[in-house]
SESEVO-122799 format. One line per field, with one value per residue (C-alpha): residue in one letter; x negated, y, z. Coordinates in Angstrom, 2 decimals, decimal comma, always signed. Layout:
<sites>
residuo c(A / ...) .
px c(X / ...) .
py c(Y / ...) .
pz c(Z / ...) .
</sites>
This chain:
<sites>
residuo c(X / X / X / X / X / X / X / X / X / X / X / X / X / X / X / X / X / X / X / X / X / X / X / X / X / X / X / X / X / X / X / X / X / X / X / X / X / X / X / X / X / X / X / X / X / X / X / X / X / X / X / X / X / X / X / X / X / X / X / X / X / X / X / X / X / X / X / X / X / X / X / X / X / X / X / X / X / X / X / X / X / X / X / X / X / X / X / X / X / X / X / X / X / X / X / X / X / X / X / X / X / X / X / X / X / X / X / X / X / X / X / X / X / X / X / X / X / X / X / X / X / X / X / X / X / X / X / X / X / X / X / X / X / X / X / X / X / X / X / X / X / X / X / X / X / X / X / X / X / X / X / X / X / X / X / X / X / X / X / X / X / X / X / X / X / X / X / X / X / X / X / X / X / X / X / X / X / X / X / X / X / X / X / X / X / X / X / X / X / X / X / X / X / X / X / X / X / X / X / X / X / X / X / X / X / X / X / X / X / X / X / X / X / X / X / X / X / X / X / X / X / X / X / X / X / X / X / X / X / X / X / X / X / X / X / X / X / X / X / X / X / X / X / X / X / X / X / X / X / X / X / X / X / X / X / X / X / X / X / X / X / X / X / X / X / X / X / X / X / X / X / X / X / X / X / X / X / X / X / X / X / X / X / X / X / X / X / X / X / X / X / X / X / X / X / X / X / X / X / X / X / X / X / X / X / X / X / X / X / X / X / X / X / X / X / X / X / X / X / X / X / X / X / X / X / X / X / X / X / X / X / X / X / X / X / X / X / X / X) .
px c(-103,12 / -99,54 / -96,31 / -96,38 / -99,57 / -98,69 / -95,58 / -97,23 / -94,33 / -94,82 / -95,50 / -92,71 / -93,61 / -94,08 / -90,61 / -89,28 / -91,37 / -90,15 / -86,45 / -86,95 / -88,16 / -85,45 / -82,74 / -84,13 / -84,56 / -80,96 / -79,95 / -81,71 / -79,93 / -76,58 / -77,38 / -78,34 / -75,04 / -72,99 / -74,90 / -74,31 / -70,66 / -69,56 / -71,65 / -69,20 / -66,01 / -66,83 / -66,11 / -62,40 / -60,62 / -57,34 / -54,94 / -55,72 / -56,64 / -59,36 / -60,38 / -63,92 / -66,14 / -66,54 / -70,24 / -69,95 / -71,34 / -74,35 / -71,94 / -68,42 / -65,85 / -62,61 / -61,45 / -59,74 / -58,02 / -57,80 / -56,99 / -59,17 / -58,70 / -55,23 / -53,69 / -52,24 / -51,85 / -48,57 / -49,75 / -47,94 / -48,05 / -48,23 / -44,32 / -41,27 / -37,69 / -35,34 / -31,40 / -29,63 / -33,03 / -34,67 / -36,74 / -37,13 / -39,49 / -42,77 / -42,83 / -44,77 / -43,69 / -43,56 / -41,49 / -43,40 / -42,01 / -44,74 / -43,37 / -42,98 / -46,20 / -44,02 / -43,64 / -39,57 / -40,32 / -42,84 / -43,42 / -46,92 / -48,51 / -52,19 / -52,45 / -54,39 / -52,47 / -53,22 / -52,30 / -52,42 / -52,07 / -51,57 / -55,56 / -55,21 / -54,28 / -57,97 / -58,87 / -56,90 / -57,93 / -61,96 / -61,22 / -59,47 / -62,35 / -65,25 / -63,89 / -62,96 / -59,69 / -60,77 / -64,04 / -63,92 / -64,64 / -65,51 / -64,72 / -67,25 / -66,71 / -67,75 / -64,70 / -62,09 / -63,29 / -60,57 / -58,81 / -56,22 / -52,84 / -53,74 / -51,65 / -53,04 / -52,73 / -54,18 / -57,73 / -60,00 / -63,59 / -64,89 / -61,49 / -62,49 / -59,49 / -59,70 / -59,78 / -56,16 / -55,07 / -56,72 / -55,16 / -51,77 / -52,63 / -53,56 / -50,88 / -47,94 / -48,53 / -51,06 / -53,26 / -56,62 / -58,34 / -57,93 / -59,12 / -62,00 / -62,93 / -62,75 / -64,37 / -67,73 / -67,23 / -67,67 / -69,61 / -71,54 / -71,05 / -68,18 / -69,90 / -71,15 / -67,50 / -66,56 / -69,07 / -67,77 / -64,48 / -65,23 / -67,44 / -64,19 / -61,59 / -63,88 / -63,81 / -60,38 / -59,93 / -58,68 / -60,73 / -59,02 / -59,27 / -62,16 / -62,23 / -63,92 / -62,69 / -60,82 / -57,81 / -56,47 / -56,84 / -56,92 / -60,17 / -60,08 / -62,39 / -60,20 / -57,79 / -56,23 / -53,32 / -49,56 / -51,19 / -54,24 / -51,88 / -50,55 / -53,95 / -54,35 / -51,16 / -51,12 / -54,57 / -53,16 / -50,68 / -52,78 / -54,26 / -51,65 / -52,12 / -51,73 / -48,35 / -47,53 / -48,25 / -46,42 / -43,33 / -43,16 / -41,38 / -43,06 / -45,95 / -47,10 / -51,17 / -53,52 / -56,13 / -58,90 / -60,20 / -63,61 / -62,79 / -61,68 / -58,09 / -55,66 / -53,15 / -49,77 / -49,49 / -46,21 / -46,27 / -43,72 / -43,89 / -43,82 / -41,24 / -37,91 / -37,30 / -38,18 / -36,74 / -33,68 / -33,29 / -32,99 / -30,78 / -32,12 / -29,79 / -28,07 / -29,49 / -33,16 / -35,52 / -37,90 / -41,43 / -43,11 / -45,52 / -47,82 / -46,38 / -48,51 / -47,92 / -49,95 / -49,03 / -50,69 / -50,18 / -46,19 / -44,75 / -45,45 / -44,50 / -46,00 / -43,43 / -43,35 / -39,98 / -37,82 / -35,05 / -31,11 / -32,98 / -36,60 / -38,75 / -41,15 / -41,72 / -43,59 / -42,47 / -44,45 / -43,45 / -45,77 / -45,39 / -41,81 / -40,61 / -39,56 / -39,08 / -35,21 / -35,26 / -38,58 / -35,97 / -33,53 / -35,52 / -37,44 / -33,53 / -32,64 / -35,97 / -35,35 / -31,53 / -33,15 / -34,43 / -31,22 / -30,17) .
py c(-49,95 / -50,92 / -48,90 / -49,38 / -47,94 / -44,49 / -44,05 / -43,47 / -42,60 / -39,43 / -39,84 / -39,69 / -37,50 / -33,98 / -34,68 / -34,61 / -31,86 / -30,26 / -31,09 / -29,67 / -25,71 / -25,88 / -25,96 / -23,60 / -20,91 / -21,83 / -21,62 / -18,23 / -16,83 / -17,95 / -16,42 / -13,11 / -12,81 / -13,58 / -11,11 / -8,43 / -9,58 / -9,58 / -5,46 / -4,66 / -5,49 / -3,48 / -0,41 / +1,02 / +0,53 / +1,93 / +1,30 / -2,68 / -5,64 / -6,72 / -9,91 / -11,73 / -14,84 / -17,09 / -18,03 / -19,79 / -23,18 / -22,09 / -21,41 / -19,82 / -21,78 / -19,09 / -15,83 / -15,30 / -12,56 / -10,84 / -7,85 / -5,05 / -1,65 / -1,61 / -4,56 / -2,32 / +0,52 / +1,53 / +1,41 / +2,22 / +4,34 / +7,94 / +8,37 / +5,71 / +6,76 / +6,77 / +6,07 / +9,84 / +11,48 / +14,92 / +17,43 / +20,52 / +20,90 / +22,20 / +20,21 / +16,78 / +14,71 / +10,89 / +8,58 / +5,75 / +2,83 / +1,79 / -1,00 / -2,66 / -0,88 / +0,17 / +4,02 / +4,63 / +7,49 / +9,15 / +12,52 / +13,16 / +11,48 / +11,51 / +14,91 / +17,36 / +19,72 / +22,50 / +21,40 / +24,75 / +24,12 / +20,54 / +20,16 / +20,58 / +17,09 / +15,51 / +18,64 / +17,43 / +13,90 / +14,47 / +16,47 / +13,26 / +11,14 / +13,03 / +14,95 / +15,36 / +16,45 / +17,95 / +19,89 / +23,65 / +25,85 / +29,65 / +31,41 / +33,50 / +36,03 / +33,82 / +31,65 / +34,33 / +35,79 / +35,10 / +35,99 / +38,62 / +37,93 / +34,32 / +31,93 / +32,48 / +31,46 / +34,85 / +33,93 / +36,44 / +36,73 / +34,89 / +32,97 / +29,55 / +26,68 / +23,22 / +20,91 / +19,53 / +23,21 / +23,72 / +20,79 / +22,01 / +25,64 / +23,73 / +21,01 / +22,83 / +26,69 / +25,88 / +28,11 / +29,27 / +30,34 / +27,18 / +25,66 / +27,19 / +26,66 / +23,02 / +23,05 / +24,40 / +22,61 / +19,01 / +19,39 / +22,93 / +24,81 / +25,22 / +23,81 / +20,87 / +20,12 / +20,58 / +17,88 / +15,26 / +16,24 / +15,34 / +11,85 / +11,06 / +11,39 / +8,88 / +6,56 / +6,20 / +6,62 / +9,52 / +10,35 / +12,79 / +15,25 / +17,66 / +20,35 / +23,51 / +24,59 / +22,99 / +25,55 / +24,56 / +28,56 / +28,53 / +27,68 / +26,41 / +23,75 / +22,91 / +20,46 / +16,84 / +14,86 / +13,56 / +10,23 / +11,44 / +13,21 / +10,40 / +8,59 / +11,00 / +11,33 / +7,81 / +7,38 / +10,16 / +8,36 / +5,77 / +8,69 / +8,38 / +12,31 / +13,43 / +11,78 / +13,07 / +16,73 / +16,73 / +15,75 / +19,23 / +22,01 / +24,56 / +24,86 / +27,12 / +27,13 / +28,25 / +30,42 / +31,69 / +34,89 / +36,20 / +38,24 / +35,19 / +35,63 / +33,26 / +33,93 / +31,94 / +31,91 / +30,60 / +28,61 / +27,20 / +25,01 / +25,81 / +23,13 / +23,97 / +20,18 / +20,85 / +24,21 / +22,90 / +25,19 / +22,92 / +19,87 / +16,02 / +13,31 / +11,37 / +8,90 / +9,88 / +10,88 / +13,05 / +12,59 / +15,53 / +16,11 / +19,10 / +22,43 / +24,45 / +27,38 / +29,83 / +31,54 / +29,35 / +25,84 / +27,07 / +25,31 / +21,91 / +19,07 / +15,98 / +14,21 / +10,97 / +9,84 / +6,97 / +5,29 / +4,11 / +0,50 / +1,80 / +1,50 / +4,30 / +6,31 / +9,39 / +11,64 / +14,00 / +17,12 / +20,04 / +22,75 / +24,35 / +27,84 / +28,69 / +27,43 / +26,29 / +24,89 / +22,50 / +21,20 / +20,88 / +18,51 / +16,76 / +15,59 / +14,33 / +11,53 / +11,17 / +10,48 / +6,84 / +5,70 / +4,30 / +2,73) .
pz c(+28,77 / +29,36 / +29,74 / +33,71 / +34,17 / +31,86 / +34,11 / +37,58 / +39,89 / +42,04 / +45,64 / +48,03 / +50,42 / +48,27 / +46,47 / +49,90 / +50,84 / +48,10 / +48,49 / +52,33 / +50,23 / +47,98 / +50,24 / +53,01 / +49,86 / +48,82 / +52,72 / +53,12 / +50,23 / +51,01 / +54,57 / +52,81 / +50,78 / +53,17 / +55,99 / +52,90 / +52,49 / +56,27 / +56,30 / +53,19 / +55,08 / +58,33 / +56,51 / +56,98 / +54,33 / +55,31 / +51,76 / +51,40 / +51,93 / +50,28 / +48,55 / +49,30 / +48,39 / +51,04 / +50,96 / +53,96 / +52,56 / +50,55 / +47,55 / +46,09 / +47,59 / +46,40 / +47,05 / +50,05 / +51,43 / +54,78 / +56,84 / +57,39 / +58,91 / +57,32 / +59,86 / +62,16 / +59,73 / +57,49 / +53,79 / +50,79 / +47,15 / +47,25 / +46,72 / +48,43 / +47,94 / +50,32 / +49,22 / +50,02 / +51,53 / +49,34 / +51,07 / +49,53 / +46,52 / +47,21 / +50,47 / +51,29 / +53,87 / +55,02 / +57,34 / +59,15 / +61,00 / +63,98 / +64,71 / +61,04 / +59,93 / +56,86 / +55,17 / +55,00 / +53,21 / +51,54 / +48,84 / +47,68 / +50,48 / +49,61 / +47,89 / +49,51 / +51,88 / +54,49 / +57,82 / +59,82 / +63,66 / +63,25 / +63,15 / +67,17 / +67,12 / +66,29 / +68,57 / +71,69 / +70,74 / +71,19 / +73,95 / +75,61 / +74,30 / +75,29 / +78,13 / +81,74 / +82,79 / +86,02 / +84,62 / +84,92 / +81,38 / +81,74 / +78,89 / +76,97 / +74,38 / +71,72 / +72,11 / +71,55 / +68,10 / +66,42 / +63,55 / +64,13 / +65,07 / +66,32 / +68,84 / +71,88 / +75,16 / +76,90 / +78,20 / +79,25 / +79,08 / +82,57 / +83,12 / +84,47 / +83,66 / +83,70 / +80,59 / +81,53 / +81,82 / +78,63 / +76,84 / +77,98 / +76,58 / +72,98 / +72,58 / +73,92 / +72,97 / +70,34 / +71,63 / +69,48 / +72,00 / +74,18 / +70,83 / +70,45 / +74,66 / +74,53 / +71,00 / +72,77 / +75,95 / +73,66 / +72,13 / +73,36 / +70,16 / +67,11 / +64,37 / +66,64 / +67,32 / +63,56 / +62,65 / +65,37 / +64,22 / +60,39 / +61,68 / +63,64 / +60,47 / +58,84 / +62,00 / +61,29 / +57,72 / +57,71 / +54,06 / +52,68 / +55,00 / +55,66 / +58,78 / +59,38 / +62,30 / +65,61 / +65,55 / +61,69 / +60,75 / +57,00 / +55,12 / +51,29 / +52,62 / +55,67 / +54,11 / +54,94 / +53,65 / +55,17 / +55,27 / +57,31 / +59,70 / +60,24 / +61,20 / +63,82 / +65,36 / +65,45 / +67,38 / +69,84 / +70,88 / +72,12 / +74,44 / +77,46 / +78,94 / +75,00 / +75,34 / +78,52 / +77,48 / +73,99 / +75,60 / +77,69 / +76,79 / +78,91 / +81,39 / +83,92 / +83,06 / +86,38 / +84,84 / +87,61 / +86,53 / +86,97 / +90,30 / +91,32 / +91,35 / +89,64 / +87,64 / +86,10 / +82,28 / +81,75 / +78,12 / +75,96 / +73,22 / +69,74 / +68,86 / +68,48 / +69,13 / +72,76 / +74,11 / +72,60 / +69,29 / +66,75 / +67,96 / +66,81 / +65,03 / +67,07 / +69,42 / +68,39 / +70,80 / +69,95 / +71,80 / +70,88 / +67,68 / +66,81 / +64,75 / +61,87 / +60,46 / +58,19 / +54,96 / +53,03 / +54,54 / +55,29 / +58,23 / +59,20 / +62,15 / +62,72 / +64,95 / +67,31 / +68,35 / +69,11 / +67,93 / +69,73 / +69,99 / +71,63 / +67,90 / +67,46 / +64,66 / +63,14 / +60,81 / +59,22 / +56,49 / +55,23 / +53,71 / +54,14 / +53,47 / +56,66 / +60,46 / +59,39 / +56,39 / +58,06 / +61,02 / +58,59 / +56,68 / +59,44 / +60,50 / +57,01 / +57,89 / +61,72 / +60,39 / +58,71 / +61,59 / +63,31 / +59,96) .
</sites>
């Protein structure tokens, strides 16, 4: 027997059978990664942008990188300085530039904080969302348990107002008890609205924060961060009728009550920015924001407002002493912004 005959060559068509399996299993798998890279990226990732292996081809071609959540976002380290800008110790606080996606400013801006009243901004916000201006809320007992001493409003038991009315009552006077109304009227029950509100901070990154309630009254588990107040106000502003009410200063509210007559509540806002008490730096603006205050969280502003050359800006401090030395501050960042 000769060499030629104890080398029989394979037939042709299995090897290209075979060929054909081999690549559709490499093709599938390449397909899987990639399907299980391009699920990865979806999630918000607010603090960077992240690196990934294009599989595109059927194999690593590099690392690339590309923006995620973060495009639109300001992002920066916990702590920025600012050349002749100190708030007072025990405070946290940032500056962010909206139209340069860049923090100015920043003191301890991812370390957990209590934001008091300022929670009423992710309130207002699913109220905007999931709402109807023009729908009519009665009020039932359940809504005005509240802790003693709380912001309110002045709704009775069997008062009807509208969800715009409503809004007003909660963004401008920071009412609890218009808290807790639209709260139930969302989502038709407290903790039902506490859960939407927690799914929404993690809609928009907002991951270090965690609510119990829609009015910000103090709870150890009822926490967020400067950055995360930041999230919100900055999705609110999106929202045109939360822009329109945070600019007012005062607002007569139309309450009906239960015998059917109606009554005035005449409501001013809670910052001193807009009755006029504590003056602004020069050629800023000042759009409006959202006030906190409890013992414990101290007094807070999260603040929208405008520059001499139209750029927008919010400004955001926790935790000061008292109502003065909080204005006082807040004008040592809205100073920056014309510089």
């Amino acid at each position: 027997m000769n060499e030629q005959n104890t080398n029989k060559r394979l037939p042709i068509i299995p090897v290209v059978i075979l060929a054909i399996a081999v690549c559709a299993v490499l093709g599938g798998l390449a397909v899987y990664f990639s399907g299980k890279e391009s699920q990865t990226v979806r999630m918000p990732v607010p603090y960077v942008n992240d690196a990934y292996l294009d599989t595109s081809a059927g194999r690593v071609l590099a690392y690339q990188t590309r923006n995620t959540f973060s495009g639109d976002l300001c992002v920066s380290e916990d702590n920025v300085g600012l050349d002749g800008v100190a708030i007072t110790d025990g405070e946290s606080g940032a500056l962010f530039s909206l139209d340069d996606h860049t923090v100015l400013f920043s003191r301890n801006m991812y370390g957990k904080v209590y934001p008091a009243s300022v929670t009423k901004i992710m309130t207002a916000m699913l109220a905007l969302k999931y709402g109807n201006l023009d729908d009519s809320v009665t009020v039932i007992e359940e809504d005005l348990d509240l802790e003693e001493g709380s912001q309110v409003v002045g709704l009775k038991v069997g008062d009807t107002v509208t969800v715009r009315e409503l809004l007003h009552g909660l963004l401008i006077h920071s009412g609890n008890d218009a808290s807790m109304v639209l709260a139930r009227y969302v989502s038709g029950s407290v903790p039902a609205f506490v859960d939407l509100m927690n799914k929404t901070l993690v809609e928009i990154g907002a991951t270090g924060s965690h609510f119990m309630n829609p009015s910000g009254l103090h709870d150890s588990n009822h926490y967020t961060t400067v950055y995360d107040i930041y999230l919100m106000l900055n999705e609110a502003l999106s929202m045109q009728e939360f822009v329109r009410i945070i600019k007012m200063s005062a607002h007569a509210m139309t309450v009906t009550h239960a015998d059917g007559t109606r009554e005035i509540l005449n409501i001013t806002s809670t910052d001193r920015y807009l009755t006029g008490t504590a003056p602004a730096p020069k050629d800023v603006i000042v759009l409006g924001g959202k006030t906190g205050t409890t013992s414990i969280a101290g007094h807070c502003l999260a603040l929208a407002s405008q520059n001499a050359f139209g750029q927008k800006f919010i400004s955001v401090i926790v935790g000061a002493r008292n109502s003065d030395i909080l204005y006082s501050d807040m004008n040592k960042l809205l100073a920056q912004i014309n510089e």
